[in-house]
C-alpha positions as CSV (number, residue, x, y, z in Angstrom):
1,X,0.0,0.0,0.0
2,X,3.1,2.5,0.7
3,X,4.7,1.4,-2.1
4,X,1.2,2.8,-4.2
5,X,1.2,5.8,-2.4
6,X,4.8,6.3,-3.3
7,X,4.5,5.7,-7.1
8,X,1.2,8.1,-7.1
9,X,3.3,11.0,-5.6
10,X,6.1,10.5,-8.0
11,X,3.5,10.4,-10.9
12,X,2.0,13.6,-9.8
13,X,5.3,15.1,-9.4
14,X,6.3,14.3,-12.6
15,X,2.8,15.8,-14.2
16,X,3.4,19.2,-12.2
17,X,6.7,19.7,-13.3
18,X,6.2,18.7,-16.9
19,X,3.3,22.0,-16.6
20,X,5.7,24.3,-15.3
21,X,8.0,23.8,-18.1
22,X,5.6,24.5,-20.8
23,X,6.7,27.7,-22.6
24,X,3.0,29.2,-23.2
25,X,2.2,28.4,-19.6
26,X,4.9,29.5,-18.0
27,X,4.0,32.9,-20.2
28,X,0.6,32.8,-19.3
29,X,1.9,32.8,-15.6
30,X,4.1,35.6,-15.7
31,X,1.3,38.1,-17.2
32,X,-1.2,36.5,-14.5
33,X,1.4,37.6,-11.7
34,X,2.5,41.4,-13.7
35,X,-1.1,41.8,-13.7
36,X,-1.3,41.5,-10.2
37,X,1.5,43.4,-9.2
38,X,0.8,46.1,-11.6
39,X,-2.0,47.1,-13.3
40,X,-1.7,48.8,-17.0
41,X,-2.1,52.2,-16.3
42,X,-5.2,53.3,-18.5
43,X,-4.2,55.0,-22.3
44,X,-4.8,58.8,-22.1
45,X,-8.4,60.1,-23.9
46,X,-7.6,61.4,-27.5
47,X,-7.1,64.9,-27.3
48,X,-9.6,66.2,-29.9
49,X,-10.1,69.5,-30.5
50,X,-12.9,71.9,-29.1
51,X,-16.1,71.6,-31.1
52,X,-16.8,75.4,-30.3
53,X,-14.9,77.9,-28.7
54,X,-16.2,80.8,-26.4
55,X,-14.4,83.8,-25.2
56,X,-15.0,87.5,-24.6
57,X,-14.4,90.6,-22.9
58,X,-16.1,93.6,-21.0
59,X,-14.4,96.9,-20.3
60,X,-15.3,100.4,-18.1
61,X,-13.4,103.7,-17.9
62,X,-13.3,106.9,-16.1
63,X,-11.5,109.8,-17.6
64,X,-10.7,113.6,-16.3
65,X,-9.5,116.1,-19.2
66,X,-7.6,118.7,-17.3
67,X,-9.3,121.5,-19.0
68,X,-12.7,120.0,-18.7
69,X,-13.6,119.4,-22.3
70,X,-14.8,116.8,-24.1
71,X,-14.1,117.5,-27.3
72,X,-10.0,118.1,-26.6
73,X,-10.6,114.0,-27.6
74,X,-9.7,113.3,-30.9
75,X,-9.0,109.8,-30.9
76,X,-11.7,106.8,-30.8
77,X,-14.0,105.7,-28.1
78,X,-12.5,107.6,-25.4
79,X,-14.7,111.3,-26.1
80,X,-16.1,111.8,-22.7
81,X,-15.1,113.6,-19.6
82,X,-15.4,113.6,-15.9
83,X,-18.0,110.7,-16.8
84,X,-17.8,106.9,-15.9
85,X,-17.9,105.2,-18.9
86,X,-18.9,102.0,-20.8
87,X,-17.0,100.9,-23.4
88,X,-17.7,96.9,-25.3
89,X,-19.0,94.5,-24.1
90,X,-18.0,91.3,-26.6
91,X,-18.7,88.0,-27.1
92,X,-16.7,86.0,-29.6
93,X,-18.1,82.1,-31.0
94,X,-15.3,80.0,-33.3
95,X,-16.2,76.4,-34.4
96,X,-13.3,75.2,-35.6
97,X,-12.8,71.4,-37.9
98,X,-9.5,70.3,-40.1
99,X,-10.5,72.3,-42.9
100,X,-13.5,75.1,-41.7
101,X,-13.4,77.6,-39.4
102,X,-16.3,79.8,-38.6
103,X,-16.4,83.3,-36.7
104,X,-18.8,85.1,-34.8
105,X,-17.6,88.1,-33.0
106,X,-20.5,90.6,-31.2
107,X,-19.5,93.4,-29.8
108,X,-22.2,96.3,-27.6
109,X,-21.6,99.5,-26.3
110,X,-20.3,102.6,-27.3
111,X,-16.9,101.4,-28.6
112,X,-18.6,98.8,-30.9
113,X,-21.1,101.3,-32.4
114,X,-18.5,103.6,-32.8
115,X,-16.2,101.0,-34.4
116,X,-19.4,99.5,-37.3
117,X,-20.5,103.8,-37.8
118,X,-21.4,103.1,-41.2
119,X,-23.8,100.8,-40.0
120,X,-27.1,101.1,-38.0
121,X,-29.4,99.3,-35.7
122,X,-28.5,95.3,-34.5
123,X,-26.0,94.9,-37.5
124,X,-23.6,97.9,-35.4
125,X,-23.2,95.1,-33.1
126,X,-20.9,92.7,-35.7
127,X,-17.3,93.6,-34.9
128,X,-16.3,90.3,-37.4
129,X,-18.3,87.3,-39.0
130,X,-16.8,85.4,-41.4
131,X,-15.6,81.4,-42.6
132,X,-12.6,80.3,-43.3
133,X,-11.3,77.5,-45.6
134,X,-8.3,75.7,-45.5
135,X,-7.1,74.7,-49.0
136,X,-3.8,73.0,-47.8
137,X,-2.0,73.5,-44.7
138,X,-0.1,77.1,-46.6
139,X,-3.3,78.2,-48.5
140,X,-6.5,79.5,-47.4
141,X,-9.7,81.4,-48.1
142,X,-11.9,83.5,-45.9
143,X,-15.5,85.4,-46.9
144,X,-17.5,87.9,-44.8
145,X,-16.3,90.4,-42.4
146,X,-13.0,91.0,-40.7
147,X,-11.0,93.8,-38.4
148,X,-8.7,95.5,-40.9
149,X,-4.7,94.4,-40.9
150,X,-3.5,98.1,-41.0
151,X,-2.2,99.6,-38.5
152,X,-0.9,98.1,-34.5
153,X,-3.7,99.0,-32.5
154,X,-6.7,96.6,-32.6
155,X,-10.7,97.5,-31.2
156,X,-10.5,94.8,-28.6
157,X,-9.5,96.7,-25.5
158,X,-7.3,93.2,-23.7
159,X,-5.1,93.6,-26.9
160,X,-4.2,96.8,-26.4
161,X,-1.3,98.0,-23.9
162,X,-2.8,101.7,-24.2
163,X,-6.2,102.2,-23.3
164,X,-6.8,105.6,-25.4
165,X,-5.9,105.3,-29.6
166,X,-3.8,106.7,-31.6
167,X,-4.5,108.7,-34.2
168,X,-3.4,106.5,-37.0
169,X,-6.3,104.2,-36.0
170,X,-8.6,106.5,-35.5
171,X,-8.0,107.7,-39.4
172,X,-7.3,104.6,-40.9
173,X,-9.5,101.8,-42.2
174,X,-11.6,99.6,-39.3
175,X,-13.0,96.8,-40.9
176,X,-13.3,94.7,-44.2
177,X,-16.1,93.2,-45.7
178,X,-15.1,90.8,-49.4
179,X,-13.4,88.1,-49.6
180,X,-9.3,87.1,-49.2
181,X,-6.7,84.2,-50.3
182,X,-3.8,83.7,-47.3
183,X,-0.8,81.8,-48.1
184,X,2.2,81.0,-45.9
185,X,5.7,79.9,-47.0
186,X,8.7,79.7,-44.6
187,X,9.4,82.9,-42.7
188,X,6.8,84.8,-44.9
189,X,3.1,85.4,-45.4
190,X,0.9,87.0,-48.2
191,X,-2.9,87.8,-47.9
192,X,-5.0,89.6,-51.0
193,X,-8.2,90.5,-51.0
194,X,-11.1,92.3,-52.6
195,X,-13.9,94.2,-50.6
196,X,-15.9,96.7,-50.4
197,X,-15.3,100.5,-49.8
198,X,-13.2,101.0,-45.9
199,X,-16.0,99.9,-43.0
200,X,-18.7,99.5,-45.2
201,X,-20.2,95.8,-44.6
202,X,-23.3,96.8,-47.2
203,X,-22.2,100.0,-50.0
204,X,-24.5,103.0,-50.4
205,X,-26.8,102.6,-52.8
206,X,-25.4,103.2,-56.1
207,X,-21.6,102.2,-54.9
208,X,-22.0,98.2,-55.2
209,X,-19.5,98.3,-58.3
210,X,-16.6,99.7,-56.2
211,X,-14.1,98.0,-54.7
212,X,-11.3,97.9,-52.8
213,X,-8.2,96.1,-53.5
214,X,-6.2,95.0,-49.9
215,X,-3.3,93.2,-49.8
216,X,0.1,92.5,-46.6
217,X,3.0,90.5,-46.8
218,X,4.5,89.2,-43.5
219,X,8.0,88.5,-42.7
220,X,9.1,86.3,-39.4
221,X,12.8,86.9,-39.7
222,X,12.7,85.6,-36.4
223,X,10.5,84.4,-33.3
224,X,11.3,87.6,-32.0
225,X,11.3,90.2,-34.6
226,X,8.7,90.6,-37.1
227,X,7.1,93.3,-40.0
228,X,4.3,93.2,-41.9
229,X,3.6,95.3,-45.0
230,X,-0.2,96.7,-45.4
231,X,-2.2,98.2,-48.4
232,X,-5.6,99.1,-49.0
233,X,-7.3,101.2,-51.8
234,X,-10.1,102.2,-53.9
235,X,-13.0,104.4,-54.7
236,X,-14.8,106.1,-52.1
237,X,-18.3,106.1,-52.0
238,X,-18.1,110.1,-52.1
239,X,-16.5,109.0,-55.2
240,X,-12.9,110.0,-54.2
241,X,-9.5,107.5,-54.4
242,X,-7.5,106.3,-51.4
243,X,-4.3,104.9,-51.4
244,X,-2.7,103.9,-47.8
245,X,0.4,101.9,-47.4
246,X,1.4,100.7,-43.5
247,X,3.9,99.3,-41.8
248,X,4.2,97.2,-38.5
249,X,7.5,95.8,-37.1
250,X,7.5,94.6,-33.3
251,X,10.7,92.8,-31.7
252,X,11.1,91.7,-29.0
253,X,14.4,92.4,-27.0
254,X,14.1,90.6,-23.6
255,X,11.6,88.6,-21.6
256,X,11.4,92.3,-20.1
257,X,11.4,94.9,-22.8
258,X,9.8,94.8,-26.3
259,X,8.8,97.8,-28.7
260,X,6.4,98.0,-31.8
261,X,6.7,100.4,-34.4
262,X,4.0,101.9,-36.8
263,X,3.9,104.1,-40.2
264,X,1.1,105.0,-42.4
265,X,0.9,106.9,-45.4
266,X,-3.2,107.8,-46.8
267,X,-3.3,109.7,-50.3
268,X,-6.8,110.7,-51.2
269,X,-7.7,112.1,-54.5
270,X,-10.6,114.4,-54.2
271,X,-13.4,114.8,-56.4
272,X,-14.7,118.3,-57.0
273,X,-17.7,117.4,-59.2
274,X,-16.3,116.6,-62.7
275,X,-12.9,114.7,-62.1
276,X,-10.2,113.9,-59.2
277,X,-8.0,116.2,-57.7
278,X,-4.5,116.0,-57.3
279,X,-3.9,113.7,-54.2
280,X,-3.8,114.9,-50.2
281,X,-1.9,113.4,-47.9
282,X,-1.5,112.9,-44.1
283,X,0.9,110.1,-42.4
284,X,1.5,109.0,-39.2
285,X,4.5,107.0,-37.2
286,X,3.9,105.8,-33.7
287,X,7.0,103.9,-30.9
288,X,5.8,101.6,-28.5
289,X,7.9,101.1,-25.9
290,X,7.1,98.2,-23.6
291,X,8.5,97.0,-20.3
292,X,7.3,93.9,-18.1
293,X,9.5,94.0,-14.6
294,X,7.2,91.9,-13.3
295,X,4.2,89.3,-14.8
296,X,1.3,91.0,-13.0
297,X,2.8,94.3,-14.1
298,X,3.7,96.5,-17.1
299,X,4.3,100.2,-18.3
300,X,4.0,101.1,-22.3
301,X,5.3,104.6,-23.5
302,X,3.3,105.4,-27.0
303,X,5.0,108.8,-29.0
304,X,3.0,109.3,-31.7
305,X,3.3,112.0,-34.9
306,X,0.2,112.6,-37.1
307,X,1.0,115.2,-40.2
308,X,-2.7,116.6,-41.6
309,X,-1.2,119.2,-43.6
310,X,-4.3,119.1,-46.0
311,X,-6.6,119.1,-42.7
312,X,-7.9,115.5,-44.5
313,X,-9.0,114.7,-40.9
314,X,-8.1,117.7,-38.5
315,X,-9.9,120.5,-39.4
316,X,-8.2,123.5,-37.8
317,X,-10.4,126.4,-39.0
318,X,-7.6,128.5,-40.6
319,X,-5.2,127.6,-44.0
320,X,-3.0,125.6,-42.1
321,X,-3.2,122.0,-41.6
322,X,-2.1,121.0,-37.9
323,X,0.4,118.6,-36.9
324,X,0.2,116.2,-33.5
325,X,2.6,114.8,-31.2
326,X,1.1,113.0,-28.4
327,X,2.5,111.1,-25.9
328,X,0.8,108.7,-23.5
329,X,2.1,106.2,-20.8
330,X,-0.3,103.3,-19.4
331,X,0.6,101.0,-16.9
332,X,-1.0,97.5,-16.8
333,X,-2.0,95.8,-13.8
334,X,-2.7,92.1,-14.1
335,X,-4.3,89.4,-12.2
336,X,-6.1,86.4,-14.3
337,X,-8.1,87.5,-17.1
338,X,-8.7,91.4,-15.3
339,X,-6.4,94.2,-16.5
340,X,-6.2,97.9,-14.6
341,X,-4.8,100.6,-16.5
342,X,-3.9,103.8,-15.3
343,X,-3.0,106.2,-18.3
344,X,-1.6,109.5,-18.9
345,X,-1.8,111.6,-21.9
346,X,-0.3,114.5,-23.6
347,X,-1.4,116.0,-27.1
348,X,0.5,119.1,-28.8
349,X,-0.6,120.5,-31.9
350,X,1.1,123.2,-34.1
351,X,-2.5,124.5,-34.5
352,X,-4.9,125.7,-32.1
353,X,-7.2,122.6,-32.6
354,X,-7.7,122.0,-28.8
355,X,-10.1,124.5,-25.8
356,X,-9.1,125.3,-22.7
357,X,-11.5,125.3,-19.9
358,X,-13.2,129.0,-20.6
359,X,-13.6,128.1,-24.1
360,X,-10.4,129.7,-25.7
361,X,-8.6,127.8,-28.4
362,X,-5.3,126.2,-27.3
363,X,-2.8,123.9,-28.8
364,X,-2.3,121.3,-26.0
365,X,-4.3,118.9,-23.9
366,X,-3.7,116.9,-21.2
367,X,-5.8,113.9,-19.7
368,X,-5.9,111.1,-17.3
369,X,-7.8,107.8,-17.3
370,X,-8.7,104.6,-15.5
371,X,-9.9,101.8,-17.7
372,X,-10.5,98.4,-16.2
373,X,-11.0,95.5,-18.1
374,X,-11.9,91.4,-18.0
375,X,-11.6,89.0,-20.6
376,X,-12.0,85.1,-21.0
């Protein structure tokens, strides 16, 4: 009986080993015990992109003109004084797939109707609506309505370093309604367009035929230094010709310090009832001068000089065209999506264009503002 006992145990013995040397079992075994000792870390969700995005922005000011007039403003959206102030609120919709993208930018307040002024009732509220094609990943197509390339400034306050504008955009075109091919090669970028007349998103009656022709090319010569070259031009609807070529250039020179540069040039032809004139002109070049000591805090220094020899946009009331150098310095005050800008502001004129408080005619103007803004 032992001796069957004995002979069973070696039998079993035998079996059991034979199992443990079997290559695919002694695999499955060794995943069985990784399993247990650690489990596969899930895979990560596919990172698609956003089906719609939503941002925005909503901005107040208060602002003192040291003479106390209101009209010693002759920039945009800042003409009031001693008066708290609304300026846009905005709301901005973009769907986004490989190939289509689709804009819907609102803007409502003061600054927005003074930005679409060629427009009236709930189509003032457009700042930008427009579609987008991608061709390829260096060409593509856009139709509708779009903030004008000219110029460094833009209408949405959070992208501004200087609350108050300069004169250059004050004068120069706003917006851009037509259609426009962008293409991107290397360092350098191209975009021409046709639209209609500057800021008009439906022509005058009788106007529909005219058209302007815009156009910028774009240079990267590096991630810090960049210039872009801007045109637009094209019959008025007061039947007059405008020509304006720009210039941008920003670089940046530390994590601390950065400046932008503009220059404009407008030539308008007149028409005095039976042909053009010979052309007017009046130009513009603005410095920006940036610094960031800290992340929640900046100052920018804007000197600006506006030539309207021709008094194209200043009128001055005598023969002589007026000339403008102001100088205003903002500092920015940052926490999250909220910005608080105090600003300073100096204007000098070689014509009496500006009041003083009783009324007389001067030829500078000071002010100061407080603008606060949030965006998301």
């Amino acid at each position: 009986m032992l001796q069957k006992i004995f002979a069973t145990g070696i039998a079993i013995a035998c079996s059991v080993s034979g199992f443990a040397q079997s290559p695919d079992t002694a695999s499955l075994i060794a995943s069985a015990s990784q399993t247990t000792a650690a489990p596969l870390a899930p895979a990560p969700p596919e990172d698609k992109k956003p089906f719609l995005t939503i941002s925005g922005s909503a901005d107040v000011y208060y602002r003192l003109d040291f003479s106390k007039q209101a009209a010693n403003n002759k920039t945009s959206f800042t003409g009031t004084h001693n008066t708290f102030a609304l300026g846009m609120a905005s709301v901005k919709l973009e769907h986004k797939t490989d190939k289509l993208d689709m804009v819907a930018d609102l803007g409502f307040g003061p600054r927005a109707k003074e930005f679409a002024y060629t427009d009236e009732g709930i189509t003032q509220a457009i700042k930008q609506l427009y579609i987008s094609y991608s061709a390829t990943n260096w060409l593509k197509f856009t139709a509708g309505t779009w903030a004008t390339h000219v110029g460094y400034e833009l209408l949405d306050p959070q992208l501004n370093r200087n609350y108050s504008m300069s004169y250059m955009f004050t004068n120069g075109p706003f917006s851009h309604t037509g259609v426009k091919a962008e293409i991107s090669k290397g360092k350098s970028g191209f975009m021409i367009g046709v639209a209609n007349a500057t800021d008009y998103r439906t022509p005058p009656a009788g106007q529909i035929n005219k058209k302007f022709l815009i156009a910028q090319y774009s240079f990267a010569a590096s991630d810090n230094l960049k210039f872009y070259l801007n045109y637009v031009g094209g019959k008025n609807p007061d039947t007059s010709k405008t020509s304006q070529f720009d210039l941008v250039a920003t670089a940046k020179l530390s994590n601390a310090f950065s400046l932008g540069f503009n220059g404009t040039v407008n030539t308008t032809q007149t028409w005095d009832g039976s042909k053009n004139e010979s052309g007017k002109s009046w130009w513009g070049s603005a410095l920006y001068l940036n610094l960031d000591p800290k992340p929640w805090f900046g100052l920018t220094l804007r000197t600006e000089y506006f030539s309207d020899e021709k008094q194209m946009k200043i009128y001055t009331g005598t023969d002589k065209g007026a000339n403008v150098f102001a100088t205003t310095l903002s500092a920015n005050f940052k926490t999250g999506g909220f910005i608080f800008i105090p600003e300073f502001r100096i204007d000098n004129s070689s014509q009496d264009i500006f009041i003083d408080a009783n009324g007389a005619p001067k030829k500078s103007a000071g002010s100061f503002l407080l603008a606060a803004i949030y965006s998301f």
